[in-house]
C-alpha positions as a Python dict, from the first residue, in 0.01 Angstrom:
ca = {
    (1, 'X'): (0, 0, 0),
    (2, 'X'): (-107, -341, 27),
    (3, 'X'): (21, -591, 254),
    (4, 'X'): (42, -963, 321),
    (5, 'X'): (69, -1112, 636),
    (6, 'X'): (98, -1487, 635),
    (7, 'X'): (27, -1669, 994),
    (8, 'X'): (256, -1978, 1011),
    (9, 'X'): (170, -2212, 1298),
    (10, 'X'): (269, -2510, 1477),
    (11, 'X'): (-38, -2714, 1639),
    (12, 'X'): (180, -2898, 1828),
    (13, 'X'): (306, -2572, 2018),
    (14, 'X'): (-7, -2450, 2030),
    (15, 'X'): (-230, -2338, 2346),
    (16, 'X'): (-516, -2131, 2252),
    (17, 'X'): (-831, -2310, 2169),
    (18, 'X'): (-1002, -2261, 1808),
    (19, 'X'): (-1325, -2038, 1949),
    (20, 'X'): (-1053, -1833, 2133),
    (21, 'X'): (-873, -1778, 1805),
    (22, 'X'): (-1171, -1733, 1560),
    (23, 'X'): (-1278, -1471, 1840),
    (24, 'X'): (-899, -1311, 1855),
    (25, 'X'): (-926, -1275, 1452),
    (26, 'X'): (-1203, -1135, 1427),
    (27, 'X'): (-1106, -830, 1659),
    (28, 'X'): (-837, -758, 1504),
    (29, 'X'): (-1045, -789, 1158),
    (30, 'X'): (-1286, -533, 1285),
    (31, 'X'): (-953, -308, 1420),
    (32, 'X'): (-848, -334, 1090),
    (33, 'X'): (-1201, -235, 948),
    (34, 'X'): (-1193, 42, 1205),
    (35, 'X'): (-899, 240, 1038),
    (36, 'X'): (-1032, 117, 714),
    (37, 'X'): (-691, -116, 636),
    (38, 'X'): (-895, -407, 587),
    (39, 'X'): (-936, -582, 219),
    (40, 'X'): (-938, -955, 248),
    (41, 'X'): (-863, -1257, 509),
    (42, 'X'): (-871, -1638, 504),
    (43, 'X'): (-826, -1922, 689),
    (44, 'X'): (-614, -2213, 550),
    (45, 'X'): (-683, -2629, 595),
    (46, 'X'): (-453, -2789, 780),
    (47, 'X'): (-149, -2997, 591),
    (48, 'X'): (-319, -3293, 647),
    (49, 'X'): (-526, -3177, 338),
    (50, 'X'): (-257, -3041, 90),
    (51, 'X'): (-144, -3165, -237),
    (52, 'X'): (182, -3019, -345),
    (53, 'X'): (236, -2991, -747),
    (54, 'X'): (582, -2961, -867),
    (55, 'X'): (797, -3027, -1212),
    (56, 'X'): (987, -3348, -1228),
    (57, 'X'): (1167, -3349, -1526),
    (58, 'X'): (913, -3101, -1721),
    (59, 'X'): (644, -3292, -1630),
    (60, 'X'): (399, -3202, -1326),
    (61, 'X'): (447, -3432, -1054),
    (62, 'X'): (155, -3452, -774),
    (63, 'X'): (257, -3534, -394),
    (64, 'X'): (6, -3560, -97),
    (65, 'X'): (85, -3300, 210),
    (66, 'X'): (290, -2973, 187),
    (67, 'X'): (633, -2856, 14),
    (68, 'X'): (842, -2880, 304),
    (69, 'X'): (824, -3136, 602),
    (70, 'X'): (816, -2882, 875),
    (71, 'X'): (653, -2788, 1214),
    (72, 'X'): (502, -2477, 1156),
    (73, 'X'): (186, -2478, 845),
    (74, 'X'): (79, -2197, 652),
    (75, 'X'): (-236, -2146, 861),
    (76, 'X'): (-438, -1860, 679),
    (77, 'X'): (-323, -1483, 559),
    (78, 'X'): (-471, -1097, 599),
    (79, 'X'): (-440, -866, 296),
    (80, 'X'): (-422, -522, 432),
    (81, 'X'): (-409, -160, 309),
    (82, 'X'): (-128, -8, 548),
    (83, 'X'): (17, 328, 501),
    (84, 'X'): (372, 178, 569),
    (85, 'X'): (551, -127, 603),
    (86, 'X'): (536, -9, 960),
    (87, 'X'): (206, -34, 1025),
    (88, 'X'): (207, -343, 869),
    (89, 'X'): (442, -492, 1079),
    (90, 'X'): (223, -361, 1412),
    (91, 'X'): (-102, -572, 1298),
    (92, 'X'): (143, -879, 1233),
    (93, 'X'): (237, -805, 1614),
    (94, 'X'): (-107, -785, 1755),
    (95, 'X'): (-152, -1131, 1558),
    (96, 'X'): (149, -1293, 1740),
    (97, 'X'): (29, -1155, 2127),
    (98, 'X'): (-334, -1274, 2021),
    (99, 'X'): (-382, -1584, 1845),
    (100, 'X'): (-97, -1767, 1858),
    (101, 'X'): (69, -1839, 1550),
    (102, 'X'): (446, -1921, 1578),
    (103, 'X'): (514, -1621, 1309),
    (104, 'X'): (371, -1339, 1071),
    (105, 'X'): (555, -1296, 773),
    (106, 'X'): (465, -949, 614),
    (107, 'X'): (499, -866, 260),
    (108, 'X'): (414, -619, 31),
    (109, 'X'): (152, -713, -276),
    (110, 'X'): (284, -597, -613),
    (111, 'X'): (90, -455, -876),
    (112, 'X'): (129, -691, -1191),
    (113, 'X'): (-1, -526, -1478),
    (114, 'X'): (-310, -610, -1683),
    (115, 'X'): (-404, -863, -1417),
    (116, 'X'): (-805, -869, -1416),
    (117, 'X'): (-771, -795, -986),
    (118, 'X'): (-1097, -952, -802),
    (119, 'X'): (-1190, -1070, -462),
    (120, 'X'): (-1427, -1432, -491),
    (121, 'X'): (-1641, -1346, -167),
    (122, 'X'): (-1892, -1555, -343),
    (123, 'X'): (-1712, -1854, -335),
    (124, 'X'): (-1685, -2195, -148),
    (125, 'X'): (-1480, -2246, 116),
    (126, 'X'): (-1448, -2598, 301),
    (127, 'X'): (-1591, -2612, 606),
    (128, 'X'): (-1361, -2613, 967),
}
């Protein structure tokens, strides 16, 4: 079953450096590898960068910086092929005790059907 865990983070809490976290993700990416649960990871801009795109009376309506006004950002997300929501739930834990987002929401990916499913490896991402 396929899983999504989506690392929220505050940078204002945070204390670990960014070549402590890269390093933290990508042992748990190789874990993951390990017991063959990995499918598919990114990392996320900050909010600083996002355009949020929303209907104002039935018309789209463009606004600079994200949905909410919060503290914590959508930071990046792991897809993962867990056996149970369980297991799931364990990688979002080693996440929390090793690279310091403020949470890990898990949930499972549904199967919609006749969607053309594809992972754009080739594609380009903006640099850190």
């Amino acid at each position: 079953m396929l899983y999504m865990l989506m690392l929220h983070w505050n940078p204002e809490a945070s204390t670990m450096d960014g070549e402590a976290a890269i390093a933290a993700h990508l042992a748990l990416s190789e874990e993951a590898r390990g017991h063959n649960a990995y499918v598919y990871s990114e990392a996320l801009a900050g909010a600083d960068v996002a355009t949020t795109v929303r209907s104002a009376g039935g018309k789209p309506l463009r606004t600079d910086g994200p949905f909410a006004k919060s503290k914590e950002m959508l930071a990046g997300f792991y897809v993962l092929d867990c056996a149970s929501a369980d297991e799931a739930a364990e990688y979002a834990a080693k996440l929390v005790e090793t690279t310091d987002p403020s949470s890990v929401e898990v949930r499972p990916v549904v199967d919609v059907p006749g969607w053309p499913y594809e992972v754009a490896a080739d594609r380009q991402r903006r640099a850190m």
